[in-house]
C-alpha positions as CSV (number, residue, x, y, z in Angstrom):
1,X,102.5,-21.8,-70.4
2,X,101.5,-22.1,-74.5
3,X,98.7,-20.7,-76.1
4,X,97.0,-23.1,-78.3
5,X,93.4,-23.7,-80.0
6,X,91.7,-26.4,-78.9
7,X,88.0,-27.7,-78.7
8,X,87.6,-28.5,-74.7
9,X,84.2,-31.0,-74.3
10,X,82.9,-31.6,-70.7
11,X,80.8,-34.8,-70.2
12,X,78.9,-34.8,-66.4
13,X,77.1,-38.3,-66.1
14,X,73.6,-37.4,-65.1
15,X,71.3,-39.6,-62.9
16,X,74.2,-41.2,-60.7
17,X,72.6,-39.7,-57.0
18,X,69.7,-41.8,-57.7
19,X,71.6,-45.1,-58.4
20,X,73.4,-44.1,-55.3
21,X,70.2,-43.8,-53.3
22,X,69.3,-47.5,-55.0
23,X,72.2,-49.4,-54.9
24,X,74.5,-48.3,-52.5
25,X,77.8,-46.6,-52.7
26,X,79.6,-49.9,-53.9
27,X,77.7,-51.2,-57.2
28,X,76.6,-47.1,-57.8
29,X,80.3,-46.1,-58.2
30,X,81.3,-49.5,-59.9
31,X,78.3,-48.1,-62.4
32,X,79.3,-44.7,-62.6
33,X,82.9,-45.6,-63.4
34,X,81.7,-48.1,-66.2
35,X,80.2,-45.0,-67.6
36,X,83.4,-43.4,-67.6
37,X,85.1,-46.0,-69.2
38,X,83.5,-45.4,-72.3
39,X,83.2,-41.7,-72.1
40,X,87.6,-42.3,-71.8
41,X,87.4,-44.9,-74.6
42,X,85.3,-42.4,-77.1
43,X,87.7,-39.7,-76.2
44,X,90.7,-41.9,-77.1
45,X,88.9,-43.2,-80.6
46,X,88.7,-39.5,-81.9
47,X,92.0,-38.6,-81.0
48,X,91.6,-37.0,-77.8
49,X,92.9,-36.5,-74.3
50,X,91.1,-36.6,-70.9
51,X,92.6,-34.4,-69.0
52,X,90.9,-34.6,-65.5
53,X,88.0,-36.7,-64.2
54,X,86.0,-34.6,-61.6
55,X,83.7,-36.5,-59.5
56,X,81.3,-38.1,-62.1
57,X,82.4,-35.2,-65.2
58,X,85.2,-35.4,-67.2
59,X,86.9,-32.5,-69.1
60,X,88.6,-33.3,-72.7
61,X,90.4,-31.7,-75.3
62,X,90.5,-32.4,-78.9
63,X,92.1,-31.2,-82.0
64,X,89.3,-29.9,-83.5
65,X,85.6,-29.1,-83.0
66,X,84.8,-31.9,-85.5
67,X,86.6,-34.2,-83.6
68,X,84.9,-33.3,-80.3
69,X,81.9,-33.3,-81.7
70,X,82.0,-36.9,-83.2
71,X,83.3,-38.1,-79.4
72,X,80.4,-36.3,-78.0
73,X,78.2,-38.1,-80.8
74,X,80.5,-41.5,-79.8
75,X,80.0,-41.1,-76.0
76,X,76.1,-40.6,-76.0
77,X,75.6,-43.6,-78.1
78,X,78.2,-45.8,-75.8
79,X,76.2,-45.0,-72.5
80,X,72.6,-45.0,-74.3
81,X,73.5,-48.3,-75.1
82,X,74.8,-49.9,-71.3
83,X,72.6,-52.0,-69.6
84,X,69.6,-50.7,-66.9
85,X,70.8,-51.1,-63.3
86,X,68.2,-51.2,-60.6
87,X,65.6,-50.4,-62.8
88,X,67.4,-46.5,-63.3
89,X,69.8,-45.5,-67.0
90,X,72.7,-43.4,-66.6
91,X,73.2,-40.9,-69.1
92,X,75.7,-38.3,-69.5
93,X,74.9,-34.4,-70.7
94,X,77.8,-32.6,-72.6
95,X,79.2,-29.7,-73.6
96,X,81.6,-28.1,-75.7
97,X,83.5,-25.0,-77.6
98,X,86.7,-24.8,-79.5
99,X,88.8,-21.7,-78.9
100,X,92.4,-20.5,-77.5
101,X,93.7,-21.9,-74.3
102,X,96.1,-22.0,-71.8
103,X,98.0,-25.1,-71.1
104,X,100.3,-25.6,-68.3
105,X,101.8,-28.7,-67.5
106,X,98.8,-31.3,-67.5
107,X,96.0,-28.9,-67.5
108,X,94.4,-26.5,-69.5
109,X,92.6,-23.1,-68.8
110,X,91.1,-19.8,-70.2
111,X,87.8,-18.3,-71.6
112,X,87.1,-21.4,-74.3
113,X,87.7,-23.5,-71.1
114,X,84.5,-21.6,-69.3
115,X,82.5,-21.6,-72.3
116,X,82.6,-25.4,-72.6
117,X,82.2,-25.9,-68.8
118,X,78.9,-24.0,-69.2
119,X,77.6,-25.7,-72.5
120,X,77.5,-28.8,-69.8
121,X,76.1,-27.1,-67.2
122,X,73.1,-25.9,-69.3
123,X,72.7,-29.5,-71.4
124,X,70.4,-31.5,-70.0
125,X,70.1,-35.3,-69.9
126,X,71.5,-36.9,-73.0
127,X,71.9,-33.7,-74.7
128,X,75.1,-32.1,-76.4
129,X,75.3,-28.6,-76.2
130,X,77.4,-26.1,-78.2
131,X,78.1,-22.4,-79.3
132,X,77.3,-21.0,-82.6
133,X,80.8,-19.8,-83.0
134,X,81.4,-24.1,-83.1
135,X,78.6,-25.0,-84.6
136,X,79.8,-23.0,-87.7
137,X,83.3,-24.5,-87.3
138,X,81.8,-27.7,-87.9
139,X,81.9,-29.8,-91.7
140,X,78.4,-29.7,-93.4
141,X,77.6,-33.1,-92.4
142,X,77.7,-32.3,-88.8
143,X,76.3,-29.2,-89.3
144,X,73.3,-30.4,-90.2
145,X,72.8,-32.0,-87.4
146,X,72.7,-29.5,-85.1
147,X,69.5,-27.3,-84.2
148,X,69.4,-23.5,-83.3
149,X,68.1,-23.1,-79.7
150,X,68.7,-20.0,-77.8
151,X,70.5,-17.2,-76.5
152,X,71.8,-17.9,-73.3
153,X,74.2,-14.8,-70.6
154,X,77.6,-16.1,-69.8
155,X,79.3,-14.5,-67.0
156,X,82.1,-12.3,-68.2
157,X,80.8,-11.8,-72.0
158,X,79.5,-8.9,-72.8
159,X,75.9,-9.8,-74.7
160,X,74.8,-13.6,-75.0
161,X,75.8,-17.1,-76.9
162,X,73.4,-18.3,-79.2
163,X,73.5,-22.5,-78.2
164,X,73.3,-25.4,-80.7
165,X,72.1,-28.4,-79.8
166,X,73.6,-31.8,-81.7
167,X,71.5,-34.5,-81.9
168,X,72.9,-38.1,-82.3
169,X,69.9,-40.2,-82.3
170,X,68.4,-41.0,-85.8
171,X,64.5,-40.4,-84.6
172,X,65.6,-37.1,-83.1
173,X,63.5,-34.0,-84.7
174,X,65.7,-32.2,-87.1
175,X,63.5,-29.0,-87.4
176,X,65.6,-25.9,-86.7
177,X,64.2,-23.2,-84.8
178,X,63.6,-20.5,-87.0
179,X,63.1,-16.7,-86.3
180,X,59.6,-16.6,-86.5
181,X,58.7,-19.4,-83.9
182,X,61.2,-17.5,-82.0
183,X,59.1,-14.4,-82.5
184,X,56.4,-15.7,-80.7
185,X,58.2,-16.2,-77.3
186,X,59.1,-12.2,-77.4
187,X,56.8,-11.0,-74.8
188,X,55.1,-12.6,-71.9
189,X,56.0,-12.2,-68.3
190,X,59.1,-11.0,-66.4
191,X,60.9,-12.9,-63.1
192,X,62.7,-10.9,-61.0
193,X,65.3,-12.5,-58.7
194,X,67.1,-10.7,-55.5
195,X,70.3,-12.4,-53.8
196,X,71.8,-9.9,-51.3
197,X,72.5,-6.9,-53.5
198,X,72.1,-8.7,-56.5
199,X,69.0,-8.5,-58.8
200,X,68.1,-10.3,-62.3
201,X,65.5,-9.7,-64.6
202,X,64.9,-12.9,-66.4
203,X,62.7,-12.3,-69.7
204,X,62.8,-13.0,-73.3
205,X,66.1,-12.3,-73.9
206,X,67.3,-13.5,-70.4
207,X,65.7,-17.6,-70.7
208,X,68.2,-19.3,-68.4
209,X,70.1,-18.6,-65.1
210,X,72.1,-20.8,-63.3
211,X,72.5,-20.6,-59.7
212,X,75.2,-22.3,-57.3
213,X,78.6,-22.0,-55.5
214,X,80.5,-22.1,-58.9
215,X,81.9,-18.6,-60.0
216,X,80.7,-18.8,-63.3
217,X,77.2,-18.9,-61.7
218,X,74.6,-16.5,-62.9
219,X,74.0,-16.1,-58.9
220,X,76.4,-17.7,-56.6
221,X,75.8,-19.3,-53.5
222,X,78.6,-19.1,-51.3
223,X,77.6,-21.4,-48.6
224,X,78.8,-25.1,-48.3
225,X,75.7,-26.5,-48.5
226,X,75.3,-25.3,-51.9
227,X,76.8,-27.4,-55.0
228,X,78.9,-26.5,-57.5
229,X,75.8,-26.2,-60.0
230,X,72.5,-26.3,-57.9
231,X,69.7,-24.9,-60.0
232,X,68.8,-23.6,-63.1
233,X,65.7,-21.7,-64.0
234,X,64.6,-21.8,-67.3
235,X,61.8,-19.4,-69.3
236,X,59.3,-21.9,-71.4
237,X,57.0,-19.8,-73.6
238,X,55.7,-17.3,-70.8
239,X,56.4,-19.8,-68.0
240,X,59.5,-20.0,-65.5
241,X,60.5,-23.4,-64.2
242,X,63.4,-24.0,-61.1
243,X,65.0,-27.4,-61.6
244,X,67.0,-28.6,-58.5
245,X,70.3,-30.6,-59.5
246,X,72.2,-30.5,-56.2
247,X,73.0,-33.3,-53.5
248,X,71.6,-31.4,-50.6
249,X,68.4,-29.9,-52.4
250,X,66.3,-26.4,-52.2
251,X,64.1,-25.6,-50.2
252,X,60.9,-23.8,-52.1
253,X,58.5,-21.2,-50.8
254,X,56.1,-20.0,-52.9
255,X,53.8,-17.3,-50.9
256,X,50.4,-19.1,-49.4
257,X,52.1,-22.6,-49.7
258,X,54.0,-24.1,-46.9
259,X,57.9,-25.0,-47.8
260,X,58.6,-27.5,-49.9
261,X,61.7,-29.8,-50.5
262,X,62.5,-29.9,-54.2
263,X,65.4,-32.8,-55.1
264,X,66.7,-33.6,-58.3
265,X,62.9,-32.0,-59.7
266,X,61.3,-29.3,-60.9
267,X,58.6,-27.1,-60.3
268,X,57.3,-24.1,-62.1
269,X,57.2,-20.6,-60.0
270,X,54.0,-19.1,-59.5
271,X,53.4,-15.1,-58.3
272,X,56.3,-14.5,-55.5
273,X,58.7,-16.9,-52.9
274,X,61.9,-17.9,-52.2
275,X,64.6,-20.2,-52.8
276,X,66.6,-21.4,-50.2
277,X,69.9,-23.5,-50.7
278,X,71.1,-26.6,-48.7
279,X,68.8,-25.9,-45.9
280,X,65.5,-24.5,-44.9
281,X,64.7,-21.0,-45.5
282,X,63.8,-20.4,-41.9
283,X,67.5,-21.5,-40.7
284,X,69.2,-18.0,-40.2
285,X,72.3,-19.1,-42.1
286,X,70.4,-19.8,-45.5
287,X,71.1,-18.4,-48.5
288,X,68.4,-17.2,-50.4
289,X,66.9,-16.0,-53.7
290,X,63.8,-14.0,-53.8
291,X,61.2,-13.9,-56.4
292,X,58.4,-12.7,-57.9
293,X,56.4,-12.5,-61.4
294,X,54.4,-9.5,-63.4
């Protein structure tokens, strides 16, 4: 096993249960594979490796940060550019972070490896996510393409990341977020969540959990009816939102309303409820997270 530095990039492509759902298992992973393609070829052009295809994600290393960086750039542009199946555009979300790793035999492993993982997991649809500590890593010219966006608790780090976002389209805003628009989201409400013994205070400093059966989950689901990631919820000015991203869905009770089932959606959480994973909230066996606002 060799210790080595390394930028590790994760691309997931995002929007492939729908195509599924639209047309069928046969053309929907003939499409999702095409996306692949060129996530593998824009890996190759910038002189990196793919070192493992998960499902619709692949993880990748590169020499350096700028290298991932300009893939990530390469691979956004490739699949913004494929042609609309069934009426529905895949795109991809990625992450990434450059730090010391582990590699043994094929595969590679370690903190930077986590870190990039959850860059992914937090990036939404045709986004590229990053740390500061890469950001800053980055030449100028790249660097200026990047925007300051938040703090965000990762499991087994003391403290938070601060995440940089990359934009690769030309008509994208460049405006960074600077400390005095982030000194107006410093107050405002507080969400509490409860799983089993478990209890999170989500509030300025606290803007995003992730919850699913992954380890590196905020709060982790261990049934099997939960995905790997199956929800985030995010703090928007002095809202809360729950955004569903698993295959089997949540089930969402908020107190007065009658259970609703949230799939690949969001909704934003109003005074107290509950969030069931997989399965209905009534079903003995559920998994659930509890919550309420002040």
């Amino acid at each position: 096993m060799t210790n080595r530095i390394l930028a590790i990039l994760f691309a997931d492509v995002s929007g492939s249960t729908a195509l599924y759902e639209k047309l069928g298992d046969r053309r929907a992973l003939k499409a999702v594979e095409s996306v692949l393609d060129e996530l593998r070829a824009a890996t190759a052009a910038l002189g990196g490796r793919v070192v493992k295809t998960l499902g619709d994600e692949i993880m990748a290393v590169f020499p350096t940060a700028a290298a991932a960086a300009q893939a990530a750039t390469g691979m956004q542009e490739r699949v913004s550019g494929m042609k609309v199946l069934g009426g529905l555009r895949l795109a991809v979300r990625i992450g990434f972070h450059a730090g010391p790793v582990l590699e043994e035999g094929s595969d590679f492993f370690g903190d930077a490896v986590n870190t990039a993982a959850r860059m992914a997991t937090v990036a939404k649809s045709g986004q590229i996510i990053t740390t500061e500590a890469t950001a800053q890593a980055l030449p100028a010219p790249i660097l200026e393409r990047t925007r300051d966006l938040d703090r965000l608790p990762v499991k087994g780090k003391q403290g938070a990341l601060r995440l940089f976002e990359l934009l690769w389209r030309d008509d994208e805003d460049l405006t960074v977020l600077g400390t005095q628009q982030r000194m107006l989201d410093t107050g405002g409400r507080i969400l509490h969540l409860q799983h089993a013994d478990r209890a999170l205070v989500m509030d300025a400093d606290l803007t995003t959990v992730l919850i699913g059966r992954d380890a590196a989950s905020d709060i982790v689901i261990a049934h099997r009816s939960a995905s790997r990631l199956h929800g985030r919820i995010e703090r928007r000015r002095d809202n809360y939102f729950y955004t569903d991203l698993s295959t089997n869905g949540t089930y969402v009770t908020v107190a007065g309303d009658a259970e609703i089932h949230l799939r690949r959606d969001e909704i934003m959480l109003r005074g107290r409820g509950r969030l069931a994973y997989g399965q209905p909230g009534g079903d003995p066996r559920a998994e659930t997270v509890l919550y309420f606002l002040e």
